[in-house]
C-alpha positions in Angstrom: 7.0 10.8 16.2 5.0 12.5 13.1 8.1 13.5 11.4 9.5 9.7 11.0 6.8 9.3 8.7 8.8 11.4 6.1 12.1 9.7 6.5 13.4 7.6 3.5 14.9 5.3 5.7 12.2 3.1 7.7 9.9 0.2 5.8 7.3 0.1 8.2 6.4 -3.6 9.2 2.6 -2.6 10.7 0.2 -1.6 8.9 -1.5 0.0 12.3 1.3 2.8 12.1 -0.1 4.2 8.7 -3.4 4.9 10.3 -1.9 6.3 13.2 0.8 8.5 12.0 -1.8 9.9 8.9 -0.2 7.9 7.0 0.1 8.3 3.1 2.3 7.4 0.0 5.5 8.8 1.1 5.1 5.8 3.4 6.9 2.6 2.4 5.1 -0.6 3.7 6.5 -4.4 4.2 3.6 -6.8 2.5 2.3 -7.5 5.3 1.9 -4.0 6.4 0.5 -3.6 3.1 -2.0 -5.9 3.1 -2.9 -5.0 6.7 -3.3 -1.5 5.6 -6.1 -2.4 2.8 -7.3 -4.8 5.5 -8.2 -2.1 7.9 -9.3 0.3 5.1 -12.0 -1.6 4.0 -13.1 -1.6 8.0 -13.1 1.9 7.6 -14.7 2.5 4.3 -11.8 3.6 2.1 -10.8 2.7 -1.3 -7.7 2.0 -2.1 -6.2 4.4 -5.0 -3.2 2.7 -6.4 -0.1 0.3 -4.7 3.3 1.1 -6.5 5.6 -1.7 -5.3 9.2 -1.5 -5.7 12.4 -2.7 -3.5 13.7 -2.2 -0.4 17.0 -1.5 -0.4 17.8 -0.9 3.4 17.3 1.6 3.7 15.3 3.7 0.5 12.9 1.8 -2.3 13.4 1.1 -5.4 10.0 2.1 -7.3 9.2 -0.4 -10.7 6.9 0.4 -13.0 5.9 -3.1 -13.9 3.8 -3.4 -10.2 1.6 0.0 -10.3 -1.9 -1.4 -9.7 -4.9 1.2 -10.1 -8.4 1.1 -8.4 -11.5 -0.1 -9.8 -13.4 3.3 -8.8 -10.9 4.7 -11.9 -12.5 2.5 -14.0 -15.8 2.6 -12.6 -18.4 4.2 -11.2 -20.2 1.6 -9.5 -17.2 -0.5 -8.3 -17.7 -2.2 -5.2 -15.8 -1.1 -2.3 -14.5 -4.9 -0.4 -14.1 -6.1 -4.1 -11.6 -3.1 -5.0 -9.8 -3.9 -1.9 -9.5 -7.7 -2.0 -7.6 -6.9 -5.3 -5.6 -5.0 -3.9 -4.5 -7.4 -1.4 -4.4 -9.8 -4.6 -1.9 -7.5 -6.2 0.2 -7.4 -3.0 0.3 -10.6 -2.3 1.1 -12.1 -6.2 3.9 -9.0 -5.9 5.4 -10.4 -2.9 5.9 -13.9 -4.5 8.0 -12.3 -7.3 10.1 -10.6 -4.9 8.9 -7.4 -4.4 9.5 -6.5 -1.1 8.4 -2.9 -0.9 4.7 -0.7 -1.2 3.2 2.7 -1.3 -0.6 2.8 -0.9 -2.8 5.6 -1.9 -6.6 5.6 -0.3 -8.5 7.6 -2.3 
């Protein structure tokens, strides 16, 4: 089951399944997955690192630069933890209205 996590052809669809397959950024999430994903993470006390959203082209994604979002803990030292990762939704969520339909998350 571990080794489906590499394949270029599945857009997982719940974000439970990164946590449970170790997931990382080779894994391409829906937006709701996504947003699950940084949902859970903050339950767990993770940053998230960056979101690269892209396309899903059904199967493989389509990266585009204009969506890369970075963490706040980048920028600094004191940022707040729930705060980094309700952006993070934010980005996700103003990405999916312009049509991206793809993510890769990084916890850091």
């Amino acid at each position: 089951m571990i080794e489906a996590l590499f394949r270029q052809d599945i857009l997982f669809e719940d974000g439970a399944k990164f946590f449970e397959l170790d997931g990382d950024a080779r894994m391409k999430l829906s937006p709701k997955a996504a947003t699950e994903v940084c949902e859970e993470a903050t339950r767990r006390g993770i940053f998230i690192g960056a979101i690269e959203g892209g396309h899903w082209l059904n199967p493989g994604f389509k990266p585009d630069m204009n969506t890369n979002w970075d963490s706040l803990k980048y920028y600094q030292a004191d940022a707040d933890l729930k705060t980094n990762n309700d952006r993070a939704i934010e980005n996700i969520n103003d990405d999916a209205k312009e049509g991206y339909t793809a993510f890769i998350i990084t916890l850091i």
